[in-house]
N, C-alpha and C positions, 0 to 999 in steps of 0.2 A: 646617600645610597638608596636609603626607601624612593626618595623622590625618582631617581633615575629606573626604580624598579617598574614604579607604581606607571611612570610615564611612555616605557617601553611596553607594559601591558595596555593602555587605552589607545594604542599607537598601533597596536597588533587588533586589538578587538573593532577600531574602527576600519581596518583596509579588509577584515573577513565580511564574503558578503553569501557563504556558500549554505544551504537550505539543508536541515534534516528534518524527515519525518517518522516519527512510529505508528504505523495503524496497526493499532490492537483490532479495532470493532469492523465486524465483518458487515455491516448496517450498509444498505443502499447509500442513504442520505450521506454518514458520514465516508463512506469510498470517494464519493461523488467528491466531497468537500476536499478532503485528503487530492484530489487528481485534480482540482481547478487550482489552489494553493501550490501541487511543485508544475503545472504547464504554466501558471502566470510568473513564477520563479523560475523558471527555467527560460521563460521569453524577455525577463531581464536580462539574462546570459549567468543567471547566478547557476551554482554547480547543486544540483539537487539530489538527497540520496531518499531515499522510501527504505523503511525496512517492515518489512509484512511480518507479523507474527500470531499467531494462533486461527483466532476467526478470519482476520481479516485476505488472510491466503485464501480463502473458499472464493475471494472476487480472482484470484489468477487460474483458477482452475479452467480445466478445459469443458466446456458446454458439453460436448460426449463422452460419455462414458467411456473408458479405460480399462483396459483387462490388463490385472497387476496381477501376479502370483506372490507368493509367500505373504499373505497379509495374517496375521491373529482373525477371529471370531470377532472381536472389539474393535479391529482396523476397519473389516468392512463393515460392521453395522456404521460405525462415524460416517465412510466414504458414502451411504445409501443414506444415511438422515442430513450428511451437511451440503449446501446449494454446490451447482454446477456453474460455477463462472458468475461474471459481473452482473449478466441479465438476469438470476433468479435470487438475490438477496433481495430478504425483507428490507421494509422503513424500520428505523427505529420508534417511530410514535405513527400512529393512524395507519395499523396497519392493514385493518381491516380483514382481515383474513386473506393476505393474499394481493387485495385490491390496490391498497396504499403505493407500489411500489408502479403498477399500470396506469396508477392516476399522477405520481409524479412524473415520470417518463412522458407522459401524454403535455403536463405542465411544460416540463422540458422543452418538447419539443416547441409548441404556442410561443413558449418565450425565445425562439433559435441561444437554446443551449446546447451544445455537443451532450451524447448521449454519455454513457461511461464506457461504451467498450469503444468510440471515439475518443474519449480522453485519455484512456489507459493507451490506444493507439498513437499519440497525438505526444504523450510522454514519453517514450521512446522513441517519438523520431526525435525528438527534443534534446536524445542523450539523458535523462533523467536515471539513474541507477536503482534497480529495483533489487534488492537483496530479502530473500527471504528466510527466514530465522529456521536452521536446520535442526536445532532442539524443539523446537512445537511443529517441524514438519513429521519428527518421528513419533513426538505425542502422541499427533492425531493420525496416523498411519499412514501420510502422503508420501508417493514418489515423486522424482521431479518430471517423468513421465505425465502425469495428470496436469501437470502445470504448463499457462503459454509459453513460447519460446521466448529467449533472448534474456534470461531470469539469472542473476548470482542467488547462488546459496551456500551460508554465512551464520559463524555464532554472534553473539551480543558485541563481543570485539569488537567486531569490524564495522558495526555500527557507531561504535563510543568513537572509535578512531574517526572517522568524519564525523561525528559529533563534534569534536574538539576542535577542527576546523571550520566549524559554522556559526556565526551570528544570530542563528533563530536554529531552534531546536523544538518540536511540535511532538506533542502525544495524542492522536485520534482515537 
């Protein structure tokens, strides 16, 4: 009985081949890493899910400014100190005030890497599912107005639930 257990679990775990990811950190470097990780899984044909939650949403944001009404005092001070989109996150290390992130970019480019707002492009044509976490969108006072298009918005659920179908499960 165990055996027939045990054997019908490594018989399911070896045929899942479907990719989840969590980015917590809203970091240039690791966005970047998090987006080459599910376009190289997702150009296997594997099924890949991203679930954005707290900082790391500030990379789906919309580079222009957005006029929200009904925010708190604490909404928009967050909305006015946290980055506009994928182009203005810091490095996480050498960040130089600022410089780090134009000197990676610049590397980027030197070595023909896609930038990030071509990878982030590049994942949805891919079908890559990008859900982002609706409890730390209300945290930090985002609408789904400020955010690019084509985006689900989802609690922790629906990320565990494709968790449990995937064979690699990733925390950024």
């Amino acid at each position: 009985m165990i055996d027939e257990l045990l054997e019908r679990e490594v018989e399911t775990v070896e045929t899942k081949t479907n990719k989840t990811i969590i980015l917590f950190s809203g970091e240039f470097d690791k966005v970047v890493a998090a987006f080459v990780i599910a376009n190289g899984a997702a150009a296997m044909d594997d099924e890949v899910t991203m679930f954005f939650t707290f900082w790391s949403i500030n990379a789906l944001r919309r580079p222009e400014k957005v006029a929200i009404s009904g925010k708190t005092a604490l909404q928009k001070a967050f909305s006015v100190m946290m980055p506009r989109g994928a182009g203005r996150l810091n490095t996480s290390h050498m960040n130089f005030a600022g410089a780090g992130p134009k000197l990676m970019k610049r590397m980027m480019r030197e070595q023909n890497v896609m930038s990030l707002d071509d990878l982030i492009a590049s994942a949805r044509e891919q079908g890559v599912k990008m859900i982002v976490c609706q409890m730390s969108m209300d945290i930090m006072g985002l609408k789904a107005e400020e955010l690019i298009d084509d985006l689900e918005f989802a609690g922790v659920a629906s990320y565990l639930s494709d968790a449990d179908d995937a064979n690699v499960n990733l925390f950024i």
